[in-house]
Chimera marker file (.cmm) of the C-alpha trace (Angstrom):
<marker_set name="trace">
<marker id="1" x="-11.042" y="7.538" z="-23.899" r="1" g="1" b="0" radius="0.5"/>
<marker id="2" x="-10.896" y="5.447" z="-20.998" r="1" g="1" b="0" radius="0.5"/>
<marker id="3" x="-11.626" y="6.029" z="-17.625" r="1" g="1" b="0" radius="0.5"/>
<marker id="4" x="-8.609" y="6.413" z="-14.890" r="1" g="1" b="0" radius="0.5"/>
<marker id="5" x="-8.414" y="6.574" z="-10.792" r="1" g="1" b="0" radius="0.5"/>
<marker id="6" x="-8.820" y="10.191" z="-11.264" r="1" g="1" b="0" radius="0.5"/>
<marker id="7" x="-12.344" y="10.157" z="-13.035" r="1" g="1" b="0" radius="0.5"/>
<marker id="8" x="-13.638" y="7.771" z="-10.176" r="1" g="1" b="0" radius="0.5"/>
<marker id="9" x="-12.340" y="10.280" z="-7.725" r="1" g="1" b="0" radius="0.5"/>
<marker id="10" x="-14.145" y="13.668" z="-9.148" r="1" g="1" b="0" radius="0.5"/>
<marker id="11" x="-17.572" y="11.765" z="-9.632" r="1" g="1" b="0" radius="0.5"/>
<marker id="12" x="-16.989" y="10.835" z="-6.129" r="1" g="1" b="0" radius="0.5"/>
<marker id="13" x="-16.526" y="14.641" z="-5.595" r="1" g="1" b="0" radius="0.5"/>
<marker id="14" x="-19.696" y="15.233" z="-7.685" r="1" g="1" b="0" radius="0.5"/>
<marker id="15" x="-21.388" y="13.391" z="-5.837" r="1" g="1" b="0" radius="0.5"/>
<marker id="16" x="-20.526" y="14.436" z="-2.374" r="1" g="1" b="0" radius="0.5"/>
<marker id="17" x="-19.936" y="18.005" z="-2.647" r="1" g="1" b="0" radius="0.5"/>
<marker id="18" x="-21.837" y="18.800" z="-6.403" r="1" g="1" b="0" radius="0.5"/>
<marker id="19" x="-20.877" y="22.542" z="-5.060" r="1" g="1" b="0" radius="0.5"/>
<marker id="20" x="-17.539" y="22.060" z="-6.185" r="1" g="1" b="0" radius="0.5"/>
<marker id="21" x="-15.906" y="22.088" z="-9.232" r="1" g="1" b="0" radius="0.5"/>
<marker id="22" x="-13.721" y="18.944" z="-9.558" r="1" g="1" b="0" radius="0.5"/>
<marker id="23" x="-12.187" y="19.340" z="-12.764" r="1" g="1" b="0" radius="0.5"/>
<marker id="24" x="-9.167" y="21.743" z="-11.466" r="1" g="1" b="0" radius="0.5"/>
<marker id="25" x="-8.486" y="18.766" z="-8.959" r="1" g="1" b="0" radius="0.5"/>
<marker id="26" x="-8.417" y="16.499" z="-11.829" r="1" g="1" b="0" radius="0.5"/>
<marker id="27" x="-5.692" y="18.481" z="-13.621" r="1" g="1" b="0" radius="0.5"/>
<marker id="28" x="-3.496" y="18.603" z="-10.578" r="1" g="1" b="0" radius="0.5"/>
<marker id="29" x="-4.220" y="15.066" z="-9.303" r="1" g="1" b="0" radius="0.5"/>
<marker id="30" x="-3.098" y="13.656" z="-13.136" r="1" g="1" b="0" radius="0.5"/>
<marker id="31" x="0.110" y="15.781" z="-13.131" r="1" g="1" b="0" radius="0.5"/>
<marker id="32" x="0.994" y="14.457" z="-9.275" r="1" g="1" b="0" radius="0.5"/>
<marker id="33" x="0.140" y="10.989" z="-10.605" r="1" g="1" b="0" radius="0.5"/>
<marker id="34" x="2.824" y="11.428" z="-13.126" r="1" g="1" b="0" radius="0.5"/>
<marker id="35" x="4.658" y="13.214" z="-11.418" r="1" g="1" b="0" radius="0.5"/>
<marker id="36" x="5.427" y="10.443" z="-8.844" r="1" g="1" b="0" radius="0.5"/>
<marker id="37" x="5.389" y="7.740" z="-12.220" r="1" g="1" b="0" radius="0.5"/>
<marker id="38" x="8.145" y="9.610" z="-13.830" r="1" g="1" b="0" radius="0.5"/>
<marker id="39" x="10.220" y="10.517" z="-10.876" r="1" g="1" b="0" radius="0.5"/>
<marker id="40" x="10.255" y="6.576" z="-10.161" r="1" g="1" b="0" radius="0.5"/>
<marker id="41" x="11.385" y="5.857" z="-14.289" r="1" g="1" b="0" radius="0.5"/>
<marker id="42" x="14.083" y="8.323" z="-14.396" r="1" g="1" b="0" radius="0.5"/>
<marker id="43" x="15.407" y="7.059" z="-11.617" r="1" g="1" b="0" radius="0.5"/>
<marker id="44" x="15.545" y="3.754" z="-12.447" r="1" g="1" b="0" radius="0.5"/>
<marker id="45" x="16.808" y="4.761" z="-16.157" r="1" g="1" b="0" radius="0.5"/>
<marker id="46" x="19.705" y="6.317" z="-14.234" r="1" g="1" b="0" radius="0.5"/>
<marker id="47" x="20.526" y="3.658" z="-11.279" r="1" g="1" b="0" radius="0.5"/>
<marker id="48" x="22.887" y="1.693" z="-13.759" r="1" g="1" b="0" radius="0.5"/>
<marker id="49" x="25.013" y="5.326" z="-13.452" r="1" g="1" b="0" radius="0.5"/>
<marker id="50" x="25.125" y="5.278" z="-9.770" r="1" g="1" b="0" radius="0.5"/>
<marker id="51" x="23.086" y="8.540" z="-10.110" r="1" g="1" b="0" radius="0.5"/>
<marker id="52" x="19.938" y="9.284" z="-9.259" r="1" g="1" b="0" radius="0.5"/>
<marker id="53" x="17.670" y="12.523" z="-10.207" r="1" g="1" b="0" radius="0.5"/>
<marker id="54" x="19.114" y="15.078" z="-8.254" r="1" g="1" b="0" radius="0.5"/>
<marker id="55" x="22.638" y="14.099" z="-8.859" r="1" g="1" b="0" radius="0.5"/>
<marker id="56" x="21.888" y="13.898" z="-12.541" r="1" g="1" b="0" radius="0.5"/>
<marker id="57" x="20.393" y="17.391" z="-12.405" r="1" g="1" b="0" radius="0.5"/>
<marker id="58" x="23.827" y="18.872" z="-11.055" r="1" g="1" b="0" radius="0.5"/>
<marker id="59" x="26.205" y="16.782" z="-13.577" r="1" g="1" b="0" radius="0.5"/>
<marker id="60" x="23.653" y="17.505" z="-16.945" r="1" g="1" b="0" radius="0.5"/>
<marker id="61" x="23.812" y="21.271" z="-15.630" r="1" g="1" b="0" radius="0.5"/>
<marker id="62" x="27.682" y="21.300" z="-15.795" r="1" g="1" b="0" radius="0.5"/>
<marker id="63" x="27.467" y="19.663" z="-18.982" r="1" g="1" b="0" radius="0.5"/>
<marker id="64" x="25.458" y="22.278" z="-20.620" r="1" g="1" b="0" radius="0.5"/>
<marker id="65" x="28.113" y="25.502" z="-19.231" r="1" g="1" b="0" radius="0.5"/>
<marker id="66" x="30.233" y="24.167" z="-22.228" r="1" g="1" b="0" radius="0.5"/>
<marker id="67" x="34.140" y="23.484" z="-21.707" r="1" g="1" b="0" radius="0.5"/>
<marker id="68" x="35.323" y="24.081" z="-18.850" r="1" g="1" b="0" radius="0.5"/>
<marker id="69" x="32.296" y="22.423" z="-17.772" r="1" g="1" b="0" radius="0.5"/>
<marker id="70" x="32.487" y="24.370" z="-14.563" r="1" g="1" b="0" radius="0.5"/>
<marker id="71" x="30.608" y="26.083" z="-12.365" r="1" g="1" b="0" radius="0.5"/>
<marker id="72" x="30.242" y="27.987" z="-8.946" r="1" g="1" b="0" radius="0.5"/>
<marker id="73" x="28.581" y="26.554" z="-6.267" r="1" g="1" b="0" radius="0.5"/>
<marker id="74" x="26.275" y="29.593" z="-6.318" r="1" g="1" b="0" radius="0.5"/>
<marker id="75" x="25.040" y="29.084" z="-9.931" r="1" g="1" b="0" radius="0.5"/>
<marker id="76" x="24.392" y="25.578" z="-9.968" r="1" g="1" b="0" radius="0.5"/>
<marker id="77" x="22.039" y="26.179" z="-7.297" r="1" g="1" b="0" radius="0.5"/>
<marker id="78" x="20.218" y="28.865" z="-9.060" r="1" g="1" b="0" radius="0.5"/>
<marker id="79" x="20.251" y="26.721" z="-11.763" r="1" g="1" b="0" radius="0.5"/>
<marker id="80" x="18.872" y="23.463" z="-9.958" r="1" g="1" b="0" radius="0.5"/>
<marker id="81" x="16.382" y="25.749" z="-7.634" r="1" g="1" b="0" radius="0.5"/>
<marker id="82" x="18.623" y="24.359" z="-4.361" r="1" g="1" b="0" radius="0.5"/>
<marker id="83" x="19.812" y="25.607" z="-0.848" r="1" g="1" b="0" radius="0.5"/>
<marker id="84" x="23.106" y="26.221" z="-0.435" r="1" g="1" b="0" radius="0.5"/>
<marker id="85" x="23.124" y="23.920" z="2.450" r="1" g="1" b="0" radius="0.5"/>
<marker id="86" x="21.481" y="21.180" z="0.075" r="1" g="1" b="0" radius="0.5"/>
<marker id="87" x="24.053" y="22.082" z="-2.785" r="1" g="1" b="0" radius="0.5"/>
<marker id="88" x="27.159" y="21.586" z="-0.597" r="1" g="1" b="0" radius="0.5"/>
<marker id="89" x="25.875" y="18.380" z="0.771" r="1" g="1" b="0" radius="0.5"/>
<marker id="90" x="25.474" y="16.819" z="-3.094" r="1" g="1" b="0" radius="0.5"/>
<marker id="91" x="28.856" y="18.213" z="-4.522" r="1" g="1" b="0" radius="0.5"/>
<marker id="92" x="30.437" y="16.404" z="-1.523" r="1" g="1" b="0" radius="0.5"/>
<marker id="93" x="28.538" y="13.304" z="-2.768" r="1" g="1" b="0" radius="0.5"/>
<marker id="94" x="29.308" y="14.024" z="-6.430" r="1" g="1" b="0" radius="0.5"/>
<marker id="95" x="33.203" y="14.228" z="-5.059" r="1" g="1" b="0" radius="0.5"/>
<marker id="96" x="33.105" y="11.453" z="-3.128" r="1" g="1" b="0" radius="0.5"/>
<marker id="97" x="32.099" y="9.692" z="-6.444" r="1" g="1" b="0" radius="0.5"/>
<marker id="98" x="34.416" y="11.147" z="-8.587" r="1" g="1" b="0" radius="0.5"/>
<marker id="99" x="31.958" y="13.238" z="-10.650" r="1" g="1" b="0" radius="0.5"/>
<marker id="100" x="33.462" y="16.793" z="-9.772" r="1" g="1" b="0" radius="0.5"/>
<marker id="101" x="35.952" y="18.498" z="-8.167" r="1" g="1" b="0" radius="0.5"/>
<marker id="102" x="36.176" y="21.599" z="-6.661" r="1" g="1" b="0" radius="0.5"/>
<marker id="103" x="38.699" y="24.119" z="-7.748" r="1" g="1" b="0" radius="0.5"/>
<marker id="104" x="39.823" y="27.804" z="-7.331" r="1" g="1" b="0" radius="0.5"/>
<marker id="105" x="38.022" y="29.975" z="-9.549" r="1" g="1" b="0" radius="0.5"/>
<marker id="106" x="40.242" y="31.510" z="-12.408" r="1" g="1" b="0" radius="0.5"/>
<marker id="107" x="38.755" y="35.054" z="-12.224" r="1" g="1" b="0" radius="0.5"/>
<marker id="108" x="38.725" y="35.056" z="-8.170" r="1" g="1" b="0" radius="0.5"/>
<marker id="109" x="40.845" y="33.353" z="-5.952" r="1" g="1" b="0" radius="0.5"/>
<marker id="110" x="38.080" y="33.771" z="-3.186" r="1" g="1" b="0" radius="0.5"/>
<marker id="111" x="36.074" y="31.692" z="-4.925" r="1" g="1" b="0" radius="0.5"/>
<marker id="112" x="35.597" y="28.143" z="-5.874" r="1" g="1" b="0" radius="0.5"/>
<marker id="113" x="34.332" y="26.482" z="-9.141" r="1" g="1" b="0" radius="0.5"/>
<marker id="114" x="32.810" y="22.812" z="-9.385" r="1" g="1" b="0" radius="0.5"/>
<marker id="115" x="33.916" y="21.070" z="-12.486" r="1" g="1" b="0" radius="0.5"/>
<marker id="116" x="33.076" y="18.031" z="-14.213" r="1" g="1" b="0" radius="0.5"/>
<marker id="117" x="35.903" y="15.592" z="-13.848" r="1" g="1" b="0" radius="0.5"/>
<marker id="118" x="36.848" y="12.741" z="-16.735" r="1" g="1" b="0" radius="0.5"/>
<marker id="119" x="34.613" y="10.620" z="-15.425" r="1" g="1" b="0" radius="0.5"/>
<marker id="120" x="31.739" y="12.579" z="-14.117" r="1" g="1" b="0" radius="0.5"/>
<marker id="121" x="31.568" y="13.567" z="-17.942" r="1" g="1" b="0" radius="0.5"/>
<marker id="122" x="31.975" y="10.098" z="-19.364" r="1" g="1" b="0" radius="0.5"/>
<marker id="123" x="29.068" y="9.098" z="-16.767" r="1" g="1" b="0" radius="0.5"/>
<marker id="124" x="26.954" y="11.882" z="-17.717" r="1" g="1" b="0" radius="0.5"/>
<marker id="125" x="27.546" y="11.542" z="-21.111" r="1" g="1" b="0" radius="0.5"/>
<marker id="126" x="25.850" y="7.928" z="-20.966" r="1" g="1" b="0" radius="0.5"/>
<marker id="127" x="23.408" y="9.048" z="-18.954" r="1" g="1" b="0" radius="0.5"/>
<marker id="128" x="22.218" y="11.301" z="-20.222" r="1" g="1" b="0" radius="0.5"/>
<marker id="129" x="21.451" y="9.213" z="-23.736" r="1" g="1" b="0" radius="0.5"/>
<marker id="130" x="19.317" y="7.173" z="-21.152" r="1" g="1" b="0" radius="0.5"/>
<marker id="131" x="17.792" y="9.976" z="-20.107" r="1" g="1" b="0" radius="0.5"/>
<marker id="132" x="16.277" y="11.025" z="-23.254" r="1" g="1" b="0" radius="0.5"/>
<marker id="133" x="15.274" y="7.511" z="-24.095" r="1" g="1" b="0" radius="0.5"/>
<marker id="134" x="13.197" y="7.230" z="-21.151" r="1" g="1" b="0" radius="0.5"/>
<marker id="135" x="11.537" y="10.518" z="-21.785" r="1" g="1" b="0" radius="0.5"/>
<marker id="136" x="10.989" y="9.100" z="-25.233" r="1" g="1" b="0" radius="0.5"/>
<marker id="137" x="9.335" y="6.406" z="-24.105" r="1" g="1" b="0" radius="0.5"/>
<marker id="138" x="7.526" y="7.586" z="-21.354" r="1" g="1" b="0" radius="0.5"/>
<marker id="139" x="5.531" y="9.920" z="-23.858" r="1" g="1" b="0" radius="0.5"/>
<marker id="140" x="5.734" y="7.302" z="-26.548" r="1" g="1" b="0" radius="0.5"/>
<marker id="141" x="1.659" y="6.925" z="-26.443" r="1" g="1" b="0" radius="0.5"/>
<marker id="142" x="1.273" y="10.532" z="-27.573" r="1" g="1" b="0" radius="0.5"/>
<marker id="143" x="1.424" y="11.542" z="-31.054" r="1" g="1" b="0" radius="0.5"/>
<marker id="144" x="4.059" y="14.852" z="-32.231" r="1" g="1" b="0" radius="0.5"/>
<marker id="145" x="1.029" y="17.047" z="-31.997" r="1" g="1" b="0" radius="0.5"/>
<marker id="146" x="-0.027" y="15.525" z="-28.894" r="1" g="1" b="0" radius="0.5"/>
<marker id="147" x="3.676" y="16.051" z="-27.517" r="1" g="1" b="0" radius="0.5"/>
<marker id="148" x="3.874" y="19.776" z="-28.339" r="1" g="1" b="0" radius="0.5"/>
<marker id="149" x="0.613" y="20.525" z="-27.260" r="1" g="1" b="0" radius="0.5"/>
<marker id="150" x="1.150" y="19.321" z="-23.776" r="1" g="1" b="0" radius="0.5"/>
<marker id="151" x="4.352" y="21.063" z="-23.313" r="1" g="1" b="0" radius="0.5"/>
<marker id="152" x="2.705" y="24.532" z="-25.032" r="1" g="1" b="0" radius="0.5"/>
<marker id="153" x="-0.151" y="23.741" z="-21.954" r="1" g="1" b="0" radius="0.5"/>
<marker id="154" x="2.363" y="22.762" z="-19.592" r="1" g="1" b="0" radius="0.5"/>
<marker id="155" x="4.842" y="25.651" z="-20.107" r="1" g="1" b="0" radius="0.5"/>
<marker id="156" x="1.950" y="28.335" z="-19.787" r="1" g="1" b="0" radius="0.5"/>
<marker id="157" x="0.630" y="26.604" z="-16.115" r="1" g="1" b="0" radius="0.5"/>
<marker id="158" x="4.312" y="26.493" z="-15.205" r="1" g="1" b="0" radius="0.5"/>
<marker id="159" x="4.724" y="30.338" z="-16.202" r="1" g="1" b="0" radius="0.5"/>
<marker id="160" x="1.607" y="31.134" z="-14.373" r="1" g="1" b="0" radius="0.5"/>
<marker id="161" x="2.797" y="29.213" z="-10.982" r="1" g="1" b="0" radius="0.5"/>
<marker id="162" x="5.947" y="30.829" z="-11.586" r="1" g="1" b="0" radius="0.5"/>
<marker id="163" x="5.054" y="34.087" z="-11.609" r="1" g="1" b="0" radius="0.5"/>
<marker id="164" x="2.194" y="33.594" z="-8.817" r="1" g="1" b="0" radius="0.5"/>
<marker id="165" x="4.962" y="32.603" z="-6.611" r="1" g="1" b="0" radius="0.5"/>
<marker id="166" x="7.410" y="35.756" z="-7.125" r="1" g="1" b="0" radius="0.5"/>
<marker id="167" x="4.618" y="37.957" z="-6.318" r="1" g="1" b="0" radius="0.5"/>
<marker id="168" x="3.489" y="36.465" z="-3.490" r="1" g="1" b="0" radius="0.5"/>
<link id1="1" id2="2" r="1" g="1" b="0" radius="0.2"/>
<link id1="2" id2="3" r="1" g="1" b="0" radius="0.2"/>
<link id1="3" id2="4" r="1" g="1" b="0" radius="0.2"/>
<link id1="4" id2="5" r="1" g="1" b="0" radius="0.2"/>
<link id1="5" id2="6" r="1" g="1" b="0" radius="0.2"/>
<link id1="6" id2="7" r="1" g="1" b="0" radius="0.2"/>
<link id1="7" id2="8" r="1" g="1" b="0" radius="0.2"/>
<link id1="8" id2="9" r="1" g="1" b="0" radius="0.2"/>
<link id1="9" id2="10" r="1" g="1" b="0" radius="0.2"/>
<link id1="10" id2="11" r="1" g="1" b="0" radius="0.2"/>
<link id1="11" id2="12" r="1" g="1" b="0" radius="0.2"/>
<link id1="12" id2="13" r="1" g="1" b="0" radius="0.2"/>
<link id1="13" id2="14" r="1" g="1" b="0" radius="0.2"/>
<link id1="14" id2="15" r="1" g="1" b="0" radius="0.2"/>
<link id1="15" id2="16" r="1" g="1" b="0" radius="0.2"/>
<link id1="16" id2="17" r="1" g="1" b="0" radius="0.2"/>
<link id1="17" id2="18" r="1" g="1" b="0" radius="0.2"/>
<link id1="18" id2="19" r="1" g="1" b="0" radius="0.2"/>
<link id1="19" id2="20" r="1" g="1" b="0" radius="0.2"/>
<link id1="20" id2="21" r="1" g="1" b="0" radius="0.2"/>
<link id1="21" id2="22" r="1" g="1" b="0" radius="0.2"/>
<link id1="22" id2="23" r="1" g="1" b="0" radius="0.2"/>
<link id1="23" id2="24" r="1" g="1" b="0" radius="0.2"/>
<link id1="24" id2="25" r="1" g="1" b="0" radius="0.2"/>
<link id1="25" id2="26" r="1" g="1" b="0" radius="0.2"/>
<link id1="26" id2="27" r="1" g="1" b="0" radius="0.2"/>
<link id1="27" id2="28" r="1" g="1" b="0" radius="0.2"/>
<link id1="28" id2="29" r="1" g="1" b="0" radius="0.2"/>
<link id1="29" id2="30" r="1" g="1" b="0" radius="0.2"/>
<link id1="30" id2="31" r="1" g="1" b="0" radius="0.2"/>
<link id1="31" id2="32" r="1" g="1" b="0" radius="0.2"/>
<link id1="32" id2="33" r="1" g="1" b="0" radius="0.2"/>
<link id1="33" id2="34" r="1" g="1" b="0" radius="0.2"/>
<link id1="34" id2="35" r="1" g="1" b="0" radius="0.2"/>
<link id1="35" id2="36" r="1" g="1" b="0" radius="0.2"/>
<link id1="36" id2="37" r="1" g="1" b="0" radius="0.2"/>
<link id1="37" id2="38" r="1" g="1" b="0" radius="0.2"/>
<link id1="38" id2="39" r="1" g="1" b="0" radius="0.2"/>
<link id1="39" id2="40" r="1" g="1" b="0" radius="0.2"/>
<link id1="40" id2="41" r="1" g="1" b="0" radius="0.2"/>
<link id1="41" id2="42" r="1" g="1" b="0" radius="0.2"/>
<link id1="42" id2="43" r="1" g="1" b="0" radius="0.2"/>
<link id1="43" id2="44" r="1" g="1" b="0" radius="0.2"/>
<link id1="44" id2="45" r="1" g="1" b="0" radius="0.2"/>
<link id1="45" id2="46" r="1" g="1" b="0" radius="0.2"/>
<link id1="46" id2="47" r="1" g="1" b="0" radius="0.2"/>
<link id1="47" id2="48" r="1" g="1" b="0" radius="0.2"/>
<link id1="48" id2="49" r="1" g="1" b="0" radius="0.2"/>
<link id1="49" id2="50" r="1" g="1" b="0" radius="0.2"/>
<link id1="50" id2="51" r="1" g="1" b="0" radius="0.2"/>
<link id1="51" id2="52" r="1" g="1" b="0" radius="0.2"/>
<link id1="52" id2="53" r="1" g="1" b="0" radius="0.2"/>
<link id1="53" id2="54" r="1" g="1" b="0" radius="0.2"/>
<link id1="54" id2="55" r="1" g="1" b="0" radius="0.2"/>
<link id1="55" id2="56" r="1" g="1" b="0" radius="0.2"/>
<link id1="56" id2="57" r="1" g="1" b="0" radius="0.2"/>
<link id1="57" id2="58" r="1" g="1" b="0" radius="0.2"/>
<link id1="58" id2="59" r="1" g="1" b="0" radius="0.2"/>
<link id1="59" id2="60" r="1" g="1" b="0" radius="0.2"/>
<link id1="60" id2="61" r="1" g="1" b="0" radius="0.2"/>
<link id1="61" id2="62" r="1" g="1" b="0" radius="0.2"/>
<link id1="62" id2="63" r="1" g="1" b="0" radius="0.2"/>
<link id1="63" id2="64" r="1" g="1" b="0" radius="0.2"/>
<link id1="64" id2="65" r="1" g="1" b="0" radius="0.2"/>
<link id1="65" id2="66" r="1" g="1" b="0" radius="0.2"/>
<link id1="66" id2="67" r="1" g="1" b="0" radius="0.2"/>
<link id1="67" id2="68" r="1" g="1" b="0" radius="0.2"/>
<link id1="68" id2="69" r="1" g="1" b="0" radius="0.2"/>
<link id1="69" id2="70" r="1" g="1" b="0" radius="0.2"/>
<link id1="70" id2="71" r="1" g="1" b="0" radius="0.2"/>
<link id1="71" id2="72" r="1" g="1" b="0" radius="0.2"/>
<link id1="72" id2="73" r="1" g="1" b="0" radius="0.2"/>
<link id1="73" id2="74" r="1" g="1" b="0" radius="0.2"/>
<link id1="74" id2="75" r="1" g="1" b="0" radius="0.2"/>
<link id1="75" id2="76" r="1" g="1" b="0" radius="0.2"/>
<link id1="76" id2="77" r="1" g="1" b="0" radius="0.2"/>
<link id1="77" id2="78" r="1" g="1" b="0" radius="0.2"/>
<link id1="78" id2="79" r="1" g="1" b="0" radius="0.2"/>
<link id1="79" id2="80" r="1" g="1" b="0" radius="0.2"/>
<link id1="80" id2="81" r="1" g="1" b="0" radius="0.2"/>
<link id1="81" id2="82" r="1" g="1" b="0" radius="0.2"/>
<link id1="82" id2="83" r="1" g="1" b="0" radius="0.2"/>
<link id1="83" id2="84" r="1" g="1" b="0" radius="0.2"/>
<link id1="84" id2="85" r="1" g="1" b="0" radius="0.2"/>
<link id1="85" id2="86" r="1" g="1" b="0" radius="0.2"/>
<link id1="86" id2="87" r="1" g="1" b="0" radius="0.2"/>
<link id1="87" id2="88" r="1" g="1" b="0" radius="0.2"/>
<link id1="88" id2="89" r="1" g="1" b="0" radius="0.2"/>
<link id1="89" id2="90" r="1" g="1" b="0" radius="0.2"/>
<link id1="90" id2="91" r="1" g="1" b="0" radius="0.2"/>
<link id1="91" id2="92" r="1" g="1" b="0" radius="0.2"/>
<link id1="92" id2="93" r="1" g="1" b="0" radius="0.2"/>
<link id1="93" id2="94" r="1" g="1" b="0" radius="0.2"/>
<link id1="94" id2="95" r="1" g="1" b="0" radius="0.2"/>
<link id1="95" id2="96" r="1" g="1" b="0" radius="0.2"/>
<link id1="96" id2="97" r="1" g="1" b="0" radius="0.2"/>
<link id1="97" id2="98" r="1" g="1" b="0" radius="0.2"/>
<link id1="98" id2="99" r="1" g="1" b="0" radius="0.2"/>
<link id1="99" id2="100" r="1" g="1" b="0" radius="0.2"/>
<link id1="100" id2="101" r="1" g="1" b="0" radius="0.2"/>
<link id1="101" id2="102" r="1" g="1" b="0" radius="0.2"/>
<link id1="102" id2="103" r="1" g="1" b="0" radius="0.2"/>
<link id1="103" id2="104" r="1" g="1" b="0" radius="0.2"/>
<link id1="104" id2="105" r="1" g="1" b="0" radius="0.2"/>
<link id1="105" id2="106" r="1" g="1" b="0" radius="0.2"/>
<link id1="106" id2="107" r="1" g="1" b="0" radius="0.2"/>
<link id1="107" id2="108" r="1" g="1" b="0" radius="0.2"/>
<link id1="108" id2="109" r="1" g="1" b="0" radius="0.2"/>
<link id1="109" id2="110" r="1" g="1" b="0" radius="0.2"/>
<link id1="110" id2="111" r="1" g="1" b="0" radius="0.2"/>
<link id1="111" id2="112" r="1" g="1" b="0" radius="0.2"/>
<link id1="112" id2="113" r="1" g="1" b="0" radius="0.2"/>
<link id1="113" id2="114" r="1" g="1" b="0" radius="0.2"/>
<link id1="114" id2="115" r="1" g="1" b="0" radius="0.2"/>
<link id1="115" id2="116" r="1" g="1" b="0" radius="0.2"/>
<link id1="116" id2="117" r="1" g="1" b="0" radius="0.2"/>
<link id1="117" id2="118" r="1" g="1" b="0" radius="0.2"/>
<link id1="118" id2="119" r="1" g="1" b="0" radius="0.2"/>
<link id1="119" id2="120" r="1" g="1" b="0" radius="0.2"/>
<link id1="120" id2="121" r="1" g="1" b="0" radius="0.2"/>
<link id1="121" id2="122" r="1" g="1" b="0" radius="0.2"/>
<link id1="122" id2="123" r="1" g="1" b="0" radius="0.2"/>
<link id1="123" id2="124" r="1" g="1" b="0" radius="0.2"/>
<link id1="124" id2="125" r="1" g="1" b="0" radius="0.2"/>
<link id1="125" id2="126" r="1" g="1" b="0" radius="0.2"/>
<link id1="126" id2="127" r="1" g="1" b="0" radius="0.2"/>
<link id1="127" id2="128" r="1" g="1" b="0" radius="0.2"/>
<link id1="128" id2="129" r="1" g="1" b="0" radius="0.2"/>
<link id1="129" id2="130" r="1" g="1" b="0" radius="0.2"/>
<link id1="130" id2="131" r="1" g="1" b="0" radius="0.2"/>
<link id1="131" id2="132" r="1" g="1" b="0" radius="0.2"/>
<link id1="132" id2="133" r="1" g="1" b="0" radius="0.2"/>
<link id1="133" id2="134" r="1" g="1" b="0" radius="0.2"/>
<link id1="134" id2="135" r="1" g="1" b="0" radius="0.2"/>
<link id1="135" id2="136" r="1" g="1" b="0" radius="0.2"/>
<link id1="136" id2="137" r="1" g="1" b="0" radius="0.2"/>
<link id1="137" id2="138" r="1" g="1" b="0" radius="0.2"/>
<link id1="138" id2="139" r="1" g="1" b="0" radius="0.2"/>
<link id1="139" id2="140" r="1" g="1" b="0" radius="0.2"/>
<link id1="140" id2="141" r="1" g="1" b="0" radius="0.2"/>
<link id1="141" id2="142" r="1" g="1" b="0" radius="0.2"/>
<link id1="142" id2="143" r="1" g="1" b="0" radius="0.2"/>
<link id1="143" id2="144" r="1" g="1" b="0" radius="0.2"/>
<link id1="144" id2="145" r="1" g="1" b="0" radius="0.2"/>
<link id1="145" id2="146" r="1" g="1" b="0" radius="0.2"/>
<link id1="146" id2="147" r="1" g="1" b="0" radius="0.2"/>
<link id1="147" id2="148" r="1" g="1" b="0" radius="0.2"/>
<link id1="148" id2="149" r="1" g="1" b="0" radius="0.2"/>
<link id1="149" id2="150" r="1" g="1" b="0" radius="0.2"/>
<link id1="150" id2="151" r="1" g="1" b="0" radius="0.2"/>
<link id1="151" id2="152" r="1" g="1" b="0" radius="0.2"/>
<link id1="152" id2="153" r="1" g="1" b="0" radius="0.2"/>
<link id1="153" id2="154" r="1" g="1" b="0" radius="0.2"/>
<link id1="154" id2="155" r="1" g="1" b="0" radius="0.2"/>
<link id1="155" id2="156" r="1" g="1" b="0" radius="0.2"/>
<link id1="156" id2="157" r="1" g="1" b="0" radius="0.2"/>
<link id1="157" id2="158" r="1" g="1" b="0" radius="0.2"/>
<link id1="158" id2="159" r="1" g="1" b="0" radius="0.2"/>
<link id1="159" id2="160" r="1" g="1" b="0" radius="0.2"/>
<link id1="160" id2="161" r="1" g="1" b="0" radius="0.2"/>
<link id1="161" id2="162" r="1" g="1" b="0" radius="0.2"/>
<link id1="162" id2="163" r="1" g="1" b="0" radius="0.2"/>
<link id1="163" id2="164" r="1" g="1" b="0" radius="0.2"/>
<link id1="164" id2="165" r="1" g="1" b="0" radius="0.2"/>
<link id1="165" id2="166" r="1" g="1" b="0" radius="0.2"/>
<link id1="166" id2="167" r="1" g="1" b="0" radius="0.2"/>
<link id1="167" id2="168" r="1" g="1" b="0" radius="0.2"/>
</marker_set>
């Protein structure tokens, strides 16, 4: 296995501090590293939508509700982990574009759904086909194992941060 930016910077660490542990630093460092590399691909893989990540994020959630393919604004920010003040800000962006629309809610006229208009699904339809080829290929040097494996390790770290966070 070959060397990266990250080795060069624990032996560094090793060397400097050999008190330390550097390995745990290594972990997070790699996952930052991609972190930032696949932030840049999807959005690139979704520019030619006129979306970018967090837009994406709102129109794939409507998506998955199923037909009516809408949504309060309250539960789409649950769902995308957003403030309310960040949430209105990108529906009015997503309306401006002509992804969504807001409408009264059916089961209380107090309230207000966002719903997937014509072309917001058309666009996220596409899009989201890119979407999954770019995660395709950004993994495409791992093996099926080697896929699972990761998100098994990945899914357990993310539980653990999770949970570390709620009860703190």
């Amino acid at each position: 296995m070959h060397e990266d930016f990250i080795d060069h910077l624990i032996g560094q660490w090793k060397s400097e501090r050999p008190d330390l542990d550097a390995t745990p630093m290594g972990v997070v460092g790699r996952i930052l590293r991609l972190s930032t590399h696949l932030e840049r691909r999807v959005n690139e893989a979704l520019k030619p939508f006129g979306l970018a990540q967090w837009g994406f994020d709102i129109l794939a959630t409507l998506r998955r509700s199923g037909s009516p393919y809408a949504m309060t604004p309250t539960e789409l920010m649950e769902a995308v982990m957003l403030s309310s003040g960040a949430m209105t800000n990108r529906i009015d962006r997503l309306e401006q574009l002509g992804f969504v629309k807001r409408k009264p809610s059916p089961s209380d006229r107090r309230s207000l759904q966002v719903q997937l208009t014509p072309q917001g699904r058309k666009i996220i339809d596409e899009a989201i086909e890119a979407r999954f080829a770019e995660a395709d290929q950004a993994l495409s040097g791992l093996k099926k194992r080697d896929r699972k494996q990761l998100a098994d390790l990945l899914r357990v770290l993310l539980h653990n941060l999770d949970h570390n966070d709620a009860t703190s």
